[in-house]
C-alpha positions in Angstrom: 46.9 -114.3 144.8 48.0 -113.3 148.0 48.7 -114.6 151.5 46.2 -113.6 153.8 46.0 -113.1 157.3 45.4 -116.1 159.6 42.6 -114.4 161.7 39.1 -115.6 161.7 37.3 -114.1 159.0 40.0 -112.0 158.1 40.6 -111.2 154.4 43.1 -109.0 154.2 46.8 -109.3 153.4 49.5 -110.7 155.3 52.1 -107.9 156.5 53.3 -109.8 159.3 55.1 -113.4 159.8 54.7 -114.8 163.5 56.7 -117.5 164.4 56.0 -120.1 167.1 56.4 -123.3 168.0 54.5 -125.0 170.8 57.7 -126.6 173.4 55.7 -129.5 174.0 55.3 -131.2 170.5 58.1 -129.3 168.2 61.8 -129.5 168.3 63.4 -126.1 169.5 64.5 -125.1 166.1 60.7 -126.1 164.5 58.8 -122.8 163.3 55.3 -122.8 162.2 53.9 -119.8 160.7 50.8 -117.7 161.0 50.3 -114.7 158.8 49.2 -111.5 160.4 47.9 -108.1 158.5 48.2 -105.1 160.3 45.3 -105.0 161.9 46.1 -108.7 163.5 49.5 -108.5 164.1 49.4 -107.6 167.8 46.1 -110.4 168.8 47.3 -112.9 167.5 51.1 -112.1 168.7 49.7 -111.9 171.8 47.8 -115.3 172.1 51.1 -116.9 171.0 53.2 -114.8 173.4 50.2 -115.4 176.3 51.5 -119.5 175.9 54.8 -119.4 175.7 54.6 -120.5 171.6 55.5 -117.2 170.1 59.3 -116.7 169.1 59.4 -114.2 166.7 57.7 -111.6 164.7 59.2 -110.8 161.1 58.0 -108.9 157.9 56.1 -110.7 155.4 56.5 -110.4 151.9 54.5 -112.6 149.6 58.0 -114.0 147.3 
């Protein structure tokens, strides 16, 4: 089965890896992970991005 993209309601496969970490609660080397498709890749980058969490944006392929 596989990954899918971490927007609400969204069904579709993850294309897209954001990584993020929020400075307040994570170490600076700590990386969460939300899964984007294509269609989500760029709102839900920029929510991250909008509070400082976002700290990079890599291919996903489902391994």
């Amino acid at each position: 089965m596989p990954e899918i993209c971490s927007a609400k309601d969204c069904r579709t496969a993850a294309t897209w890896a954001l990584l993020w970490n929020n400075p307040k609660i994570h170490t600076p080397d700590r990386r969460k992970t939300w899964l984007a498709c294509d269609e989500h890749k760029a709102s839900l980058s920029d929510f991250l991005d909008r509070r400082g969490f976002l700290r990079d944006v890599e291919p996903f392929t489902n391994s």
